[in-house]
C-alpha positions in Angstrom: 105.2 -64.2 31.2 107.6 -66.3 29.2 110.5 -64.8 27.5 110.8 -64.5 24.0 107.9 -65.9 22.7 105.7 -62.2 22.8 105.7 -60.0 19.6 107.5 -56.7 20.1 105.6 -53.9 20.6 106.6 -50.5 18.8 105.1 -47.2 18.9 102.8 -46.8 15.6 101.5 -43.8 14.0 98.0 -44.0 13.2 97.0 -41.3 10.3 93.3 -41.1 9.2 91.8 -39.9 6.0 89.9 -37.3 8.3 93.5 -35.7 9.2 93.1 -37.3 12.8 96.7 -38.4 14.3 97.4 -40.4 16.8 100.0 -43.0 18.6 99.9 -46.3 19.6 101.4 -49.5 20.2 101.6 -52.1 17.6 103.3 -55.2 16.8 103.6 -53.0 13.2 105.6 -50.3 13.7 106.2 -47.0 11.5 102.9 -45.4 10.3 99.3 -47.0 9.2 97.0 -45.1 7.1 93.4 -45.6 7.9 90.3 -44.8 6.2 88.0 -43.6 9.2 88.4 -43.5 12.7 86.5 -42.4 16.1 86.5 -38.4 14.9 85.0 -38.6 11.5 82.9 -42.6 11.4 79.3 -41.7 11.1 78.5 -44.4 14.1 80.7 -42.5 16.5 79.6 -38.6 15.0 75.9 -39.3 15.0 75.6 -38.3 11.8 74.4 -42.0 11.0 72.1 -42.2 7.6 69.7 -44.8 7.0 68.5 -45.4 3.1 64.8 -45.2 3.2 65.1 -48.2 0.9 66.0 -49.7 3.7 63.2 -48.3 6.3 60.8 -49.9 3.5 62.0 -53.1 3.4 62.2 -53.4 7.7 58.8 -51.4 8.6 56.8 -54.4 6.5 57.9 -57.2 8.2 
């Protein structure tokens, strides 16, 4: 790797809305608030809703 032209990485803490915590490295630093994350995103819980609007408007094509 060349040096000096690669962004510094520095550990970051990751908070979530959910209360989840966790570290990683960024090229940001200090602390980043997120909305959702892997413990409370409906995709990842399975607790995944579907408007039956929606189910209507799929099922008749």
């Amino acid at each position: 790797m060349k040096k000096g032209i690669h962004p510094e990485l520095k550990p970051t803490l990751f908070i979530c809305g959910c209360g989840n915590q966790f570290t990683l490295l960024s090229t940001k630093g200090g602390t980043v608030y997120l909305e959702t994350c892997n413990a409370c995103h409906p995709f990842y819980t399975g607790k995944l809703r579907v408007k039956p609007a929606f189910l209507e408007l799929t099922s008749k094509k």
